[in-house]
N, C-alpha and C positions, 0 to 999 in steps of 0.2 A: 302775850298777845293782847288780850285785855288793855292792858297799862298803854299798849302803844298806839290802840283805837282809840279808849280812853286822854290820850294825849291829842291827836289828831283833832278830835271831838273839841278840846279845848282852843285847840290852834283855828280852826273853825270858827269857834263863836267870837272868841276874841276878834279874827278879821272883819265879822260882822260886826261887830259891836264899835269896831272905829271907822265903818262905812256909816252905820247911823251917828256917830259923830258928825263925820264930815259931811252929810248931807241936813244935819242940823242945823253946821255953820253959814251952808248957803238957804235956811231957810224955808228948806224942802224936806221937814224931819220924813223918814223911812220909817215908820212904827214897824213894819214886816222884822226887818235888820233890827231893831230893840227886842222883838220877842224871838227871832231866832238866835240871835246873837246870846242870849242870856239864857234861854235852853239849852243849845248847844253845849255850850261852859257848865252850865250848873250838869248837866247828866253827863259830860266828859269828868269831873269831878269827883261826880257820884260813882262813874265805873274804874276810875283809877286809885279812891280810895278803898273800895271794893278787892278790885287786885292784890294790893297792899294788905288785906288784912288774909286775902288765902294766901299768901303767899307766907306771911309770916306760921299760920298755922301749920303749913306744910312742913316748914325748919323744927315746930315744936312736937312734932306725930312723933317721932324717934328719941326723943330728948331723953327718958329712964336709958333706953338699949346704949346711946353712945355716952352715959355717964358710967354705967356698968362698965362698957371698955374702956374707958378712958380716956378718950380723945381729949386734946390738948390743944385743939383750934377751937373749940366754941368758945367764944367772946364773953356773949351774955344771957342773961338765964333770962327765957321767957314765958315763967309761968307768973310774972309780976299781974 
């Protein structure tokens, strides 16, 4: 859920950040659109790498239990 506000967040600033472009080119910069546009991104960023790393924690909470059993799908070891 994170990941996907977190994404949005980005899709967000990004659209601002080529609205202050294009009112660059005509001359009329939108500094509002330069500082939302880049907030936006940078804390869409911040909460998607965020996500990213509990989520990886989460896979590694059990890692002793499913190496006792044996499991034979885990890929790669993430106590690197």
């Amino acid at each position: 859920m994170a990941s996907r506000f977190g994404a949005a967040l980005i899709l967000i600033g990004l659209i601002s950040l080529v609205v202050f472009v294009l009112t660059l080119q005509i001359q009329q910069a939108n500094t509002l659109a330069l500082l939302l546009g880049s907030s936006l991104t940078a804390l869409g960023l911040v909460i998607r790498r965020s996500a990213a790393r509990n989520a990886q924690r989460r896979t590694a909470r059990f890692h002793t239990l499913r190496r006792l059993r044996g499991d034979a799908h885990e890929t790669k070891d993430l106590d690197d």
